[in-house]
ChimeraX commands (.cxc) that place a marker at each C-alpha (Angstrom):
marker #1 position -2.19,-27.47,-1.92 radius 0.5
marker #1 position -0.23,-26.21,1.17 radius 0.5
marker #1 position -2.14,-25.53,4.21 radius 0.5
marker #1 position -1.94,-22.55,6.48 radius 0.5
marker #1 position -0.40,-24.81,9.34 radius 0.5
marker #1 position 2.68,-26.00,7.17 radius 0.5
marker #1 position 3.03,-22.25,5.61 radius 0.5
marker #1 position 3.12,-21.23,9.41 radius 0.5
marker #1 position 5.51,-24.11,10.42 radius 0.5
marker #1 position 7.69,-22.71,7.58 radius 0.5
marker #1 position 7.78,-18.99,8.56 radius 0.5
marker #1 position 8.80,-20.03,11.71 radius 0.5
marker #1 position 12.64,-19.47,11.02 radius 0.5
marker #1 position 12.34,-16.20,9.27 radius 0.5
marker #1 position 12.17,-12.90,11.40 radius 0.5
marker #1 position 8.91,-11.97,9.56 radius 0.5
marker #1 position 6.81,-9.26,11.93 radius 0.5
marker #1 position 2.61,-9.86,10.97 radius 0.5
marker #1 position 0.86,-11.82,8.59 radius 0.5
marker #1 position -2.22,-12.68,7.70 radius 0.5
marker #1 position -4.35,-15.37,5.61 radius 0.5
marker #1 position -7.31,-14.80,3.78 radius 0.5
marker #1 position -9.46,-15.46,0.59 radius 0.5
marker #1 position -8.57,-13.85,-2.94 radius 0.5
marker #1 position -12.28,-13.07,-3.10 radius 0.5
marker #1 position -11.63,-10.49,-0.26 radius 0.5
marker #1 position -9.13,-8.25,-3.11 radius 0.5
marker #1 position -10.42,-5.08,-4.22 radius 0.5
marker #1 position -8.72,-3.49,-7.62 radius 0.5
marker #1 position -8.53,0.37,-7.61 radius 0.5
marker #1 position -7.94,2.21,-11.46 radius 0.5
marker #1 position -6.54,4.92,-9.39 radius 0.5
marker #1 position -3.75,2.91,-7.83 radius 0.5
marker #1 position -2.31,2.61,-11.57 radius 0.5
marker #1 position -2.68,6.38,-12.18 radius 0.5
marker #1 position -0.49,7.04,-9.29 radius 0.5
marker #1 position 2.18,4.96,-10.38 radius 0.5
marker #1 position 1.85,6.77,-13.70 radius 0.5
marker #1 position 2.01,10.27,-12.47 radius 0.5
marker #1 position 4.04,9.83,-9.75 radius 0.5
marker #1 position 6.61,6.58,-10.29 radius 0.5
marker #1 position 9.70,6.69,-11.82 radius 0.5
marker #1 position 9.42,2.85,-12.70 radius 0.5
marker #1 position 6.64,3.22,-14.63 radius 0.5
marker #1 position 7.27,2.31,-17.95 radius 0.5
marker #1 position 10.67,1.38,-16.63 radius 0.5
marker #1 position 10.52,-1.90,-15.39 radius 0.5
marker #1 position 9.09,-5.70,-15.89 radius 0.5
marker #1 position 7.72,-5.24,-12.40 radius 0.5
marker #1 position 5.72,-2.45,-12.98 radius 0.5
marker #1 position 2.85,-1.20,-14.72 radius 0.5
marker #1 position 2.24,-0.90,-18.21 radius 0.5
marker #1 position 4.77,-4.10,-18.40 radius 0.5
marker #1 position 2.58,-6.14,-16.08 radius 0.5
marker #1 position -0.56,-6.18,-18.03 radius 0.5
marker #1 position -3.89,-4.13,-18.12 radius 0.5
marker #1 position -5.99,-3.39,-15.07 radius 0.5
marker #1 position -8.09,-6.50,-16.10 radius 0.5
marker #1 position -5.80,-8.96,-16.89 radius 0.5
marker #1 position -4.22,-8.00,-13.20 radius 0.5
marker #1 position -7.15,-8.63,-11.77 radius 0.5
marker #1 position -8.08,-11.89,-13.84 radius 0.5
marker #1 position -4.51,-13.23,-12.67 radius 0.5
marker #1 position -4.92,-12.39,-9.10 radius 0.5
marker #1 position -8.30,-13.98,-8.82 radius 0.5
marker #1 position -7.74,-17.10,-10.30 radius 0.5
marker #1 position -5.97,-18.34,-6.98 radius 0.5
marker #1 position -8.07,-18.45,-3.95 radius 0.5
marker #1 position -6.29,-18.37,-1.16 radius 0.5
marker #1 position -3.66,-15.37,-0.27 radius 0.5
marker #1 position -0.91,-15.44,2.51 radius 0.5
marker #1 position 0.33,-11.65,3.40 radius 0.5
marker #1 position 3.42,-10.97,5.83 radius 0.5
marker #1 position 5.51,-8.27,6.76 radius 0.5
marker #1 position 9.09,-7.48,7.65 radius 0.5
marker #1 position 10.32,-4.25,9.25 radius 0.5
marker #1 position 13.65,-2.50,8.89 radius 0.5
marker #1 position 14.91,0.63,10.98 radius 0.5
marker #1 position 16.70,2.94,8.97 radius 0.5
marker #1 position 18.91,6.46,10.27 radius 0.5
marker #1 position 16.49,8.50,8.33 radius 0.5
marker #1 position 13.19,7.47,6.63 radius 0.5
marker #1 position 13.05,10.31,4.60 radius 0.5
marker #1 position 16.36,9.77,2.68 radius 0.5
marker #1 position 14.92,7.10,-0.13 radius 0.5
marker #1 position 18.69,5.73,-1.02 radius 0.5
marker #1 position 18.69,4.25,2.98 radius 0.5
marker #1 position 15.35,3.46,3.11 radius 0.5
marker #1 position 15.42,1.58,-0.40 radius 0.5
marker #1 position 18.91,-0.10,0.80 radius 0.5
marker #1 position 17.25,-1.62,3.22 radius 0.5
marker #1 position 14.92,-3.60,1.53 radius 0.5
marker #1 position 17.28,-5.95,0.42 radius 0.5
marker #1 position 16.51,-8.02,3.33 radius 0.5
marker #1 position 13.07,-8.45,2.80 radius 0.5
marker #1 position 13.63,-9.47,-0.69 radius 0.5
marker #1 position 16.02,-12.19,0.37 radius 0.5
marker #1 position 12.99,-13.35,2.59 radius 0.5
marker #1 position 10.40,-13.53,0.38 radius 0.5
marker #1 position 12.99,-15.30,-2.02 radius 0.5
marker #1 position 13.59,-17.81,0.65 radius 0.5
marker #1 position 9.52,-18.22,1.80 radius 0.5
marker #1 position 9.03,-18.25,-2.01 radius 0.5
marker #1 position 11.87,-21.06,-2.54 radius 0.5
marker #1 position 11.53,-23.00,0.71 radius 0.5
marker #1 position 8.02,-22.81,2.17 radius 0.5
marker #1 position 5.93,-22.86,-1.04 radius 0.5
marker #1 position 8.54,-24.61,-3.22 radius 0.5
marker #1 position 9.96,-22.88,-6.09 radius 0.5
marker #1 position 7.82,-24.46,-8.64 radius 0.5
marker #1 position 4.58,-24.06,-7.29 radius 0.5
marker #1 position 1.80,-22.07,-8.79 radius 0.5
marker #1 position 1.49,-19.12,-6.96 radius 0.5
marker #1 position 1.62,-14.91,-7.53 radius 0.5
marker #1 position 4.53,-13.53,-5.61 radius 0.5
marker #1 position 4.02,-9.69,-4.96 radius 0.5
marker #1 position 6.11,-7.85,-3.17 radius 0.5
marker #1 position 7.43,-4.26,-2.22 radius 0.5
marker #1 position 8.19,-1.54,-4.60 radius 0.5
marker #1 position 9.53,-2.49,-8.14 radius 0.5
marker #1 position 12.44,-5.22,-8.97 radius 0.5
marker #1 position 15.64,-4.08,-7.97 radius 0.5
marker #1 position 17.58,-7.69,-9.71 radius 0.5
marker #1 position 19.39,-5.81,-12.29 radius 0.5
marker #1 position 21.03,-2.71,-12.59 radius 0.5
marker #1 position 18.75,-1.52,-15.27 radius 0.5
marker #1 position 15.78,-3.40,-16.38 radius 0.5
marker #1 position 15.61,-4.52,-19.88 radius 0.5
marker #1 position 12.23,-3.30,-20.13 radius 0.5
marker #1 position 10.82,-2.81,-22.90 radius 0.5
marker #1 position 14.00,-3.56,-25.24 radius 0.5
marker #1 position 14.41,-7.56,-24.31 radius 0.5
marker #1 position 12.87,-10.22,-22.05 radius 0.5
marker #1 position 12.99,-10.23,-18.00 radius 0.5
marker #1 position 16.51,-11.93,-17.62 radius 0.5
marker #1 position 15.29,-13.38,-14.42 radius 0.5
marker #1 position 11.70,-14.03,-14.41 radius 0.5
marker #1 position 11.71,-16.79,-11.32 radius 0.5
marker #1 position 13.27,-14.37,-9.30 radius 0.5
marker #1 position 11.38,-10.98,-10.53 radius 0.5
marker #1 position 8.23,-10.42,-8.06 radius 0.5
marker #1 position 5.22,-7.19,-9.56 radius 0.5
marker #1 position 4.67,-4.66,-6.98 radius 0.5
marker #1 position 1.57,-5.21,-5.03 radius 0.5
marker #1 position 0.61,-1.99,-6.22 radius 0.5
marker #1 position 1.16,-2.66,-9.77 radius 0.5
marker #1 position -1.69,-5.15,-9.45 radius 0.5
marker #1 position -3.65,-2.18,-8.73 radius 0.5
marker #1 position -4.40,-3.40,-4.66 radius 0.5
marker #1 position -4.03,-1.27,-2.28 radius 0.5
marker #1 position -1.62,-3.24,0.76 radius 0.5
marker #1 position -3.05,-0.38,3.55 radius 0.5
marker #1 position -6.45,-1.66,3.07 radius 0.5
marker #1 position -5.31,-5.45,3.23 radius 0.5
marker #1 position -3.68,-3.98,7.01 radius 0.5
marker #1 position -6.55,-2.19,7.76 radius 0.5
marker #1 position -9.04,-5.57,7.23 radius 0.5
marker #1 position -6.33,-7.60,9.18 radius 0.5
marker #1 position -5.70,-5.73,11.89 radius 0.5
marker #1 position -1.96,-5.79,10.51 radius 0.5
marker #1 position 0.04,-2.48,11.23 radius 0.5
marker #1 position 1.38,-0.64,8.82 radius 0.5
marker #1 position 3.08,2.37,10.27 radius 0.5
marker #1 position 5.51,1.06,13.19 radius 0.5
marker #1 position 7.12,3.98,14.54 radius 0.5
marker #1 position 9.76,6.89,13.21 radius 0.5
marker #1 position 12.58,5.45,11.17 radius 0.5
marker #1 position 10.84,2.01,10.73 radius 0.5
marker #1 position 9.95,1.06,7.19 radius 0.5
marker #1 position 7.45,-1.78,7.13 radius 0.5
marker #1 position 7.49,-3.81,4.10 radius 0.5
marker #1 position 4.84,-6.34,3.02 radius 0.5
marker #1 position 4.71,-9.37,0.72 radius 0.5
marker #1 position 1.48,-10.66,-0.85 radius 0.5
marker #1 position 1.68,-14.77,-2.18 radius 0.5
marker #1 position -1.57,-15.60,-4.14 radius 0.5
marker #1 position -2.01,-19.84,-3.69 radius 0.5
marker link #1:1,2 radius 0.2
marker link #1:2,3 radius 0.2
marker link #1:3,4 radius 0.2
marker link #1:4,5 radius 0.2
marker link #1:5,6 radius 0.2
marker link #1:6,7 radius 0.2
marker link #1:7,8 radius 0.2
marker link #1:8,9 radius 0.2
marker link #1:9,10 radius 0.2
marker link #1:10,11 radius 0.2
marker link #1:11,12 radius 0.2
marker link #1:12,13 radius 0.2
marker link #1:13,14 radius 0.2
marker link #1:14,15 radius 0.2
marker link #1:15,16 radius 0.2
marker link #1:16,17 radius 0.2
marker link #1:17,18 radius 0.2
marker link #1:18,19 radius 0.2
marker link #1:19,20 radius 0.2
marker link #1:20,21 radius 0.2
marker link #1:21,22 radius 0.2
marker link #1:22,23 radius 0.2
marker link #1:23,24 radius 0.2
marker link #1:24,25 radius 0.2
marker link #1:25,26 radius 0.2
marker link #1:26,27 radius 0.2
marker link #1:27,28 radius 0.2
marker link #1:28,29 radius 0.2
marker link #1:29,30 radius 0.2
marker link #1:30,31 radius 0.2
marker link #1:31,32 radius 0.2
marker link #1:32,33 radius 0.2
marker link #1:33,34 radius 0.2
marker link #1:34,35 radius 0.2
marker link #1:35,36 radius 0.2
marker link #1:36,37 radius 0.2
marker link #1:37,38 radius 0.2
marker link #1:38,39 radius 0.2
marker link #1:39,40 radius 0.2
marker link #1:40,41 radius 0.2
marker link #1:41,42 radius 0.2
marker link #1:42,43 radius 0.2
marker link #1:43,44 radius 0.2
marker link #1:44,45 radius 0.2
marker link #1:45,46 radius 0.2
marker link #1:46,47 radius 0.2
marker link #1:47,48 radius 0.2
marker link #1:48,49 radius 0.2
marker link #1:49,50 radius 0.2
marker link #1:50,51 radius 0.2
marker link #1:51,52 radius 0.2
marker link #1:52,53 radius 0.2
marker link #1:53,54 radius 0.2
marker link #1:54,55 radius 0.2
marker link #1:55,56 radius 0.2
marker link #1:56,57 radius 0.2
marker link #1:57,58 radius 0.2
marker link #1:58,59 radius 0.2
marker link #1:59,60 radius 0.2
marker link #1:60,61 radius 0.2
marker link #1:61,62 radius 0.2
marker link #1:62,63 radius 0.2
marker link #1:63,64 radius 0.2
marker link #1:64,65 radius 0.2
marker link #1:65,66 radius 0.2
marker link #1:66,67 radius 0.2
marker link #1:67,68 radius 0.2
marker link #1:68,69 radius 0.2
marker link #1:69,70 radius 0.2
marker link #1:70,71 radius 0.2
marker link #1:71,72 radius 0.2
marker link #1:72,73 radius 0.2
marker link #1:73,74 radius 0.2
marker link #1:74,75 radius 0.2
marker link #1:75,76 radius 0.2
marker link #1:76,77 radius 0.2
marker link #1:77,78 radius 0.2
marker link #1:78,79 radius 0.2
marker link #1:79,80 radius 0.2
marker link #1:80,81 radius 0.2
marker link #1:81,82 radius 0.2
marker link #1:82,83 radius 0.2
marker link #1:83,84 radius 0.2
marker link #1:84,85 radius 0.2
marker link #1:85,86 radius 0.2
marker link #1:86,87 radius 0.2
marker link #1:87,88 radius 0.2
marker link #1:88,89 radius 0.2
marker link #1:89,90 radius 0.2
marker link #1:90,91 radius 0.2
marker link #1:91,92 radius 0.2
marker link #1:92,93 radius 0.2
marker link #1:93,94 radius 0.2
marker link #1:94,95 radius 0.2
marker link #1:95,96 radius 0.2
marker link #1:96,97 radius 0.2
marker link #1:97,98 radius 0.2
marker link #1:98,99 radius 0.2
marker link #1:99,100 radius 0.2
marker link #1:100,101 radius 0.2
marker link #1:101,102 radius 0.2
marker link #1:102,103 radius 0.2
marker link #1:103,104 radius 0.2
marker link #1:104,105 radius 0.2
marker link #1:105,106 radius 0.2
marker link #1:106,107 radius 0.2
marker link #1:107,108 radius 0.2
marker link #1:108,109 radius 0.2
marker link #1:109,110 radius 0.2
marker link #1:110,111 radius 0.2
marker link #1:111,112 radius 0.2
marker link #1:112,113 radius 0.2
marker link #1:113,114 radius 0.2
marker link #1:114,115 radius 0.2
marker link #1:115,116 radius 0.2
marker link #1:116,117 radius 0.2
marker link #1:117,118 radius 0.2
marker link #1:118,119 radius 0.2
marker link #1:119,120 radius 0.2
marker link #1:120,121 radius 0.2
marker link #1:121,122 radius 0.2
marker link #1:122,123 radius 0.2
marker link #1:123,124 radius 0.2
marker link #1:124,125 radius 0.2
marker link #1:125,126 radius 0.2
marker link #1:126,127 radius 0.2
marker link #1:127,128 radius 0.2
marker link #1:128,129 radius 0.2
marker link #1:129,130 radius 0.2
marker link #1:130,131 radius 0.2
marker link #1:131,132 radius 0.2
marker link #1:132,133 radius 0.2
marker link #1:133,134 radius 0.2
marker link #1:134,135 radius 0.2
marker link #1:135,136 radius 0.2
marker link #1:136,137 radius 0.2
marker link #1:137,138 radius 0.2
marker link #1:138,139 radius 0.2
marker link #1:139,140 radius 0.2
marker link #1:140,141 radius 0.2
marker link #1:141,142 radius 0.2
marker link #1:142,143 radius 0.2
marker link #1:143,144 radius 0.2
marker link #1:144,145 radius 0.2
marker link #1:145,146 radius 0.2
marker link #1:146,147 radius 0.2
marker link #1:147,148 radius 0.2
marker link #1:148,149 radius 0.2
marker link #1:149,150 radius 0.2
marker link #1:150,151 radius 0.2
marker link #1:151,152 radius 0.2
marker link #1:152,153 radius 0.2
marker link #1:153,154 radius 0.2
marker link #1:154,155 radius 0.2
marker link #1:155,156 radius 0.2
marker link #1:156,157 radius 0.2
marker link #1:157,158 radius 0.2
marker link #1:158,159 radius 0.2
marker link #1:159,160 radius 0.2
marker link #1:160,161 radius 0.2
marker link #1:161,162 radius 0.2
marker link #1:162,163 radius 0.2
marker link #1:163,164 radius 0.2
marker link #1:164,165 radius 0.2
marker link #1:165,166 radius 0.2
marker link #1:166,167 radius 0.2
marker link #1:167,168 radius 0.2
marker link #1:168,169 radius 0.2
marker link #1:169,170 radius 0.2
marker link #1:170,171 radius 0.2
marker link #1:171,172 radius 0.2
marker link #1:172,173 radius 0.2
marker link #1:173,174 radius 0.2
marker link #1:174,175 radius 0.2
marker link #1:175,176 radius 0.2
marker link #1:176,177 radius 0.2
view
């Protein structure tokens, strides 16, 4: 298994802002998280990234706690205008590359972890959900969210920050080891 020291000695290259390590025991699963992405995501039902496509609020949970160990970090972008979603989504791209890369080239691309990441898979175009398989399942990271965990109360236990000024969007990547 990897140790914290040679995940931190391979981080060291990447412009990633806070992170954090801690026990999977530590997780707490909120029902409620999954109504909001119900009522008020447009990915729901939409994507193999999102709930219902991710599995029930048990097996989430089941998955998620049978690794022990969890690594969180965050990367911020500044954006024009946070309240215009096409920018602020845009921007993203940059932290997905980075989790690709800590995924790929700290942890090793075939190792048994949970890569979760911000907001729902952005790989294709349009998701082949629910008509055909993910076409690229290494590559497609769940929301944290979807998992039904809540990634403010992660911060708050951390002492990680989670709002980092006007016009900064913080986004956050959760690896399950």
């Amino acid at each position: 298994m990897i140790s914290r020291e040679e995940i931190e000695k391979g981080i060291a290259k990447y412009p990633i802002f806070e992170y954090a390590f801690f026990n999977t025991d530590e997780l707490n699963f909120y029902p409620n998280v999954r109504k909001i992405c119900e009522a008020q995501c447009p990915q729901y039902g939409n994507s193999w990234s999102c709930p219902p496509a991710v599995g029930t609020l048990e097996e989430c949970r089941q998955r998620c706690t049978n690794y022990k160990n969890a690594f969180i970090f965050s990367t911020i972008s500044e954006v024009k205008d946070i309240l215009n979603m096409e920018e602020m989504l845009g921007a993203r791209h940059e932290h997905t590359d980075i989790v690709q890369a800590v995924h790929r080239e700290v942890f090793g691309k075939d190792a048994d972890v949970l890569v979760l990441t911000a907001e729902s898979c952005e790989i294709c175009d349009v998701c082949a959900y629910p008509d055909a398989r993910c076409k690229y399942p290494e590559k497609m990271y769940p929301c944290i969210e979807s998992q039904t965990i809540l990634v403010t109360e992660i911060c708050e236990n951390h002492n990680m920050t989670f709002l980092n000024g006007h016009n900064v969007v913080t986004w956050f990547c959760l690896i399950l080891y």
